[in-house]
N, C-alpha and C positions, 0 to 999 in steps of 0.2 A: 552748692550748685545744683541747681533740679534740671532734669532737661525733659523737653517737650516728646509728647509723644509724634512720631510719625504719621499722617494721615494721610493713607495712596487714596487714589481714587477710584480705583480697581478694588471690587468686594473681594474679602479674604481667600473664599472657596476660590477664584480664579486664578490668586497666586498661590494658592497652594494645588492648583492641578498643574498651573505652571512649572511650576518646581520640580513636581512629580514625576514629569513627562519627561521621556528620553526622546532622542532623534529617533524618526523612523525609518532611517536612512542605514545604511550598512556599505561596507566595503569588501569588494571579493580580489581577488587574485585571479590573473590571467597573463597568458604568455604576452607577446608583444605581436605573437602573428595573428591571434584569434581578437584581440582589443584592434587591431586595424583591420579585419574582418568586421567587425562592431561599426567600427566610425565609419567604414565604406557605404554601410546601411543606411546611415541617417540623413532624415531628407528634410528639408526646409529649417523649423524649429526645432525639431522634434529633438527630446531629451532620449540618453541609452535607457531609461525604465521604460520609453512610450518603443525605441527596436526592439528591446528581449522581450518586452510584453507580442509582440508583433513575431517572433521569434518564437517563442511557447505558442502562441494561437496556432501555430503554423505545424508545428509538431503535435500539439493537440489533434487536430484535425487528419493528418496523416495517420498517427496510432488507430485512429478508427476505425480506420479502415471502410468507414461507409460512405464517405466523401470522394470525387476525386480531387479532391488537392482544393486550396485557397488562395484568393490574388485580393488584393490591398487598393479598396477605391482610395485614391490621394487627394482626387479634385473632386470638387462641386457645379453646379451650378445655381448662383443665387442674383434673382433678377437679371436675367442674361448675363453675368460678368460670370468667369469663370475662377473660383477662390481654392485657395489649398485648406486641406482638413488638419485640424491641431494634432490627432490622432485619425490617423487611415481606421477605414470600414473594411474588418473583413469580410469576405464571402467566399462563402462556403461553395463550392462546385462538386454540381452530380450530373454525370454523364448516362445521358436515358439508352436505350435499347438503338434507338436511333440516329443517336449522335446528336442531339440537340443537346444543349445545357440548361441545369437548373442552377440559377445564384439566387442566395438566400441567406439572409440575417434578421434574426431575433430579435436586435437590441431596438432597427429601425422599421421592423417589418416587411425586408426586400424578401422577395419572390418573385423570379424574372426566371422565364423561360425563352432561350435566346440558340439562336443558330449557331453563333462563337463569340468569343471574348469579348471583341471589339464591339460587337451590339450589345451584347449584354450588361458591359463599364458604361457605354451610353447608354443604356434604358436605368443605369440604376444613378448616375449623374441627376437625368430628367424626374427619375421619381423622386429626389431628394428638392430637386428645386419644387414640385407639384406639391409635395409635403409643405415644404417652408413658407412657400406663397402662402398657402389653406392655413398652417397650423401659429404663424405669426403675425397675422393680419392683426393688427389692435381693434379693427371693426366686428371682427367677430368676436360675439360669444361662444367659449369654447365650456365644457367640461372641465373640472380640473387636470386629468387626468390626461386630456388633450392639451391643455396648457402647458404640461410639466413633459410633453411630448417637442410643440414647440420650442421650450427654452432650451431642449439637449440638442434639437437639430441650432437653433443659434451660437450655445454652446462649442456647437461643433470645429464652427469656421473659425479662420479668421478674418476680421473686417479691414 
């Protein structure tokens, strides 16, 4: 009896990374009062690696001590409809001489100097839809670098 050889359709090197590869997932332990602290958090979709993420960001920022403190844009605005974020935007908040606020994130470029909270969550709403208008238009020609700016604010929502 001779028997056939197998033929995947998948080149070898992929099933052999497949193989290779472990889950990059882990399990921890926690009491039952700090995991219902955990699920109290989570809002819309959002998985418990996108709250502790959101949970470190937030202790990050305090250790600094050169911030005062971080709040979590949730919503958007995209083409007038107001959308929730897959993952919230932090910002960062510094409180000037005068009591005015600075919010400010790196990843999308916000910089908003605002009188409190509540204007400065809507001026950085507004600068996200002003982005997404400019930076997803198929009409423009963008940069790549602008391109790959638009797909992370697309990225971002959900539709």
């Amino acid at each position: 009896m001779t028997t056939k050889p197998i033929i995947s359709p998948f080149p070898l090197s992929d099933i052999m990374q497949a193989a290779g590869s472990k889950s990059q997932k882990t399990s921890i332990t926690v009491s039952p009062h700090i995991k219902k602290r955990v699920c109290s958090l989570k809002r819309g979709n959002q998985t418990y690696d996108d709250v502790l993420e959101q949970m470190l960001t937030a202790v990050e920022i305090g250790e600094k001590g050169e911030e005062g403190g971080v709040v979590f844009l949730n919503t958007v605005y995209v083409r007038d409809d107001l959308k929730k974020l897959k993952r919230p935007i932090p910002l960062k908040i510094t409180i000037q001489e005068d009591n005015s606020l600075i919010l400010s994130n790196d990843e999308y470029s916000f910089l908003i100097t605002c009188r409190n909270l509540a204007e400065g969550m809507e001026t950085a709403r507004l600068m996200f839809a002003d982005d997404y208008d400019l930076y997803t238009d198929p009409e423009n020609q963008v940069h790549p670098s602008a391109a790959a700016y638009g797909k992370l604010l697309k990225n971002s929502i959900w539709m």
